[in-house]
C-alpha positions, 0 to 999 in steps of 0.5 A, a space after each residue: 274820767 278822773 282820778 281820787 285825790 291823794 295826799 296833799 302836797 304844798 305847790 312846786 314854788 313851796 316846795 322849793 321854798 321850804 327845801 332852800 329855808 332848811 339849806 338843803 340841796 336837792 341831793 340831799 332831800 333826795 336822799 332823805 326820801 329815796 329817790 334821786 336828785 333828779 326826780 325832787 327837780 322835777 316834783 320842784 318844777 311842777 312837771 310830774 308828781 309823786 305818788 304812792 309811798 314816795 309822796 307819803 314820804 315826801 308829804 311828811 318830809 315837807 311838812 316837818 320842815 314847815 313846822 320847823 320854818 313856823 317854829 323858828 319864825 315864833 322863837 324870834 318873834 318872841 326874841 325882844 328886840 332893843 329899842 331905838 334910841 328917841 329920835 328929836 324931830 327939829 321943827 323950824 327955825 325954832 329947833 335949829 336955833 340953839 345948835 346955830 347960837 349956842 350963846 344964845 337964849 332960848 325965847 320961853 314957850 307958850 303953853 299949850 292952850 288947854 283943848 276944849 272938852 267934847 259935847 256929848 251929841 244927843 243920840 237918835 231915837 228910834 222911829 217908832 212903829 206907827 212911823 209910815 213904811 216909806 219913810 223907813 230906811 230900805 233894810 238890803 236884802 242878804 244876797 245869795 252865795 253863787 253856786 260853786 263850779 263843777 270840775 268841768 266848768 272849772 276845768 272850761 273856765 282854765 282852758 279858755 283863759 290859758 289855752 291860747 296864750 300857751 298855743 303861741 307860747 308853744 309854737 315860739 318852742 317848735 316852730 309848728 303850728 300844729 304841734 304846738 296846739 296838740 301839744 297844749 290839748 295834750 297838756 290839757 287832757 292830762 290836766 283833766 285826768 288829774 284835775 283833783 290835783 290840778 285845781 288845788 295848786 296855786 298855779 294851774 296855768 303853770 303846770 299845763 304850761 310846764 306840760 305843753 312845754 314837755 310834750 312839744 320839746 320830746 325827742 320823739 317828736 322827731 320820729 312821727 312822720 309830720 315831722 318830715 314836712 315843714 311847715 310853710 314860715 311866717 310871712 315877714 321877712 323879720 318874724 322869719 328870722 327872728 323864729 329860725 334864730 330861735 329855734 337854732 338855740 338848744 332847747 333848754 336855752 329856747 325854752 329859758 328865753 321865751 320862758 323869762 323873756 317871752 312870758 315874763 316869769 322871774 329867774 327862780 321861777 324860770 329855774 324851777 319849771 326848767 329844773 334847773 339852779 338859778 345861777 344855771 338858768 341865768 347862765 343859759 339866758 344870757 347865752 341865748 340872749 348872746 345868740 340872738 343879738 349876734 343874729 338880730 344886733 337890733 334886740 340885744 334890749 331885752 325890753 325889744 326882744 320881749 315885744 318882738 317874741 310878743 309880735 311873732 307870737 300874735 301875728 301867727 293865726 293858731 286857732 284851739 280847739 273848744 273846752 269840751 272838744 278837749 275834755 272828751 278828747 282826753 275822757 276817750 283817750 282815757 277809755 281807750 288805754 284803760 281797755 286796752 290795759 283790760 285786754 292786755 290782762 285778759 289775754 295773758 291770763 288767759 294765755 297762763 291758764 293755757 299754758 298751765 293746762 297743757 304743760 306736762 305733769 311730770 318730767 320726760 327724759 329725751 330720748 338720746 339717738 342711736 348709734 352704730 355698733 361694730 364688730 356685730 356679725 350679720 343676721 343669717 337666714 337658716 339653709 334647707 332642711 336635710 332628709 333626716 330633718 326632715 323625716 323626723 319633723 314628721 314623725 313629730 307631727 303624726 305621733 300623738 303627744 301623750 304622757 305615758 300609758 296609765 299603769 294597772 296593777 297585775 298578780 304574778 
């Protein structure tokens, strides 16, 4: 599964570039953009890219200073400069002998012998058509254009040509032979999510290698249980120190030194995938190189120290897994976290809508316990009825309960 391509943008080295011909720092590009300095470091590292509004505007920024650079590059081309004064080139004794004698007189030169006018060479004609064919020059036939790579067999090509170098990269960085080569599948897995983006930039190999790099020096690595268990060392007592006085220096220094020394990059570049000024990353090479000659007097040469990381590197069996091993790897990987994020959103709609269902319609005042009161005089039951109550109870109940006795008119 892979991703839309998005806007444009010119590779880590560029930006940097175009950032440092405008004499800008990157605090105050941040600023322009809206983020912070240490975001444009690693958009300038190439170890993560940015998106949305903030690559548009990042995009647009970059741009603008390219046509500013391109501006001032035609102003002085058009600037005319001022000539030279003619420079008289001495030939022989001849040109040196009146500096030597001035007194003397300078022999006359011959003229120039005039130079013979050219012969107009007789052009050939052309064979006519009863010429026999085999007699003909051969016309070559126009080759035809090799079909372009798919993604997949461009991503294949990358693997296999980059993959095993950065697995013994990698493993100089952690010292484990297995993280260093789910490191680098894990780069490459990324890679092959954003492969649009991946496959324009200048430097593929450097933004896997910049993402291997992450991934194997994470703080989390520490927190999974095959970390727990050492691996077994190298079997030479030399490689065997050399790799535990690596992994002694900080990781920034670590990864300095195998990245200038072990992989032969130069210092601004070393300074833009560690995200890191030059003067910084210089100071932490010569402290790791400071480390490791006090441990190894024999490699304080950098010429020595680079073929023994070389050495180590290659006397180590790290086998890699096959391109299309990687790329389903990641294409499932993919799948997984884009159903899991289906389900996640499934299940809390579905989790609102039962809460919305059930939820009351109208507000309910709790009710507030009770409380004891005082000073009540107990409930009486009534006593027995006396004989008086008693007959006229029953004078009650045996008389009829009729209104009056109708009236008739009589004559008097």
């Amino acid at each position: 599964m892979t991703r839309g391509p998005a806007t444009p943008l010119p590779s880590p080295k560029a930006r940097r570039r175009l950032r440092e011909a405008a004499s800008l720092t990157q605090t105050q590009l941040a600023e322009r953009v809206g983020v912070a300095p240490g975001t444009v470091r690693a958009w300038e590292s190439g170890r993560t890219t940015p998106r949305g509004r903030k690559r548009e505007a990042y995009a647009k920024l970059l741009k603008a200073l390219a046509e500013e650079e391109e501006s001032a590059a035609r102003q002085a081309a058009r600037t005319p400069q001022p000539a030279p004064p003619p420079k008289t080139e001495p030939t022989g004794d001849r040109a040196s002998a009146p500096e030597a004698c001035p007194g003397a007189e300078a022999e006359p030169e011959p003229e120039p012998e005039p130079e013979p006018e050219p012969v107009a060479m007789p052009m050939r004609e052309p064979a006519p058509e009863s010429q026999p064919r085999s007699t003909r020059e051969p016309v070559p036939e126009p080759r035809p254009a090799p079909d372009p790579l798919t993604p997949a067999q461009a991503f294949d090509a990358l693997y296999e040509f980059s993959a095993p170098a950065l697995v013994r990269q990698t493993f100089l960085l952690t010292g484990r032979r297995e993280q260093a080569r789910e490191s680098v599948e894990r780069a490459f897995q990324t890679a092959w999510e954003r492969w649009p983006e991946v496959a324009r930039d200048r430097d593929p190999v450097g933004w896997v290698r910049a993402t291997a790099y992450e991934y194997a020096l994470s703080p989390w690595q520490r927190f999974r249980p095959r970390h727990r268990h050492p691996e077994p060392p190298p079997a030479d007592p030399g490689d065997r120190t050399l790799l535990n006085t690596l992994l002694r220096l900080p990781p920034r220094h670590r990864r300095t030194l195998v990245l200038y020394d072990g992989v032969g990059l130069d210092l601004p570049e070393t300074a833009a995938e560690t995200e890191a000024s030059t003067p910084a990353a210089a100071h932490r090479l010569l402290r790791a190189r400071e480390a490791v000659a006090g441990r190894l007097p024999a490699l304080a040469d950098p010429q020595v120290l680079h073929r023994r990381l070389a050495e180590l590197a290659s006397n180590e069996r790290l086998g890699a897994a096959r391109p299309p091993t990687v790329r389903r790897g990641g294409e499932r990987r993919a799948r997984f976290r884009t159903r899991a994020a289906i389900a996640f959103t499934v299940a809390l709609i579905g989790t609102t809508a039962l809460t919305v269902r059930t939820a009351p319609t109208h507000y309910e005042p709790p009710v507030s316990p009770g409380q004891a009161v005082r000073g009540v005089p107990p409930r009486v039951a009534p006593g027995s009825l006396s004989d008086e109550e008693l007959e006229l109870r029953q004078k009650l109940r045996d008389q009829l309960q009729d209104g009056p006795e109708r009236l008739s008119p009589q004559l008097e």
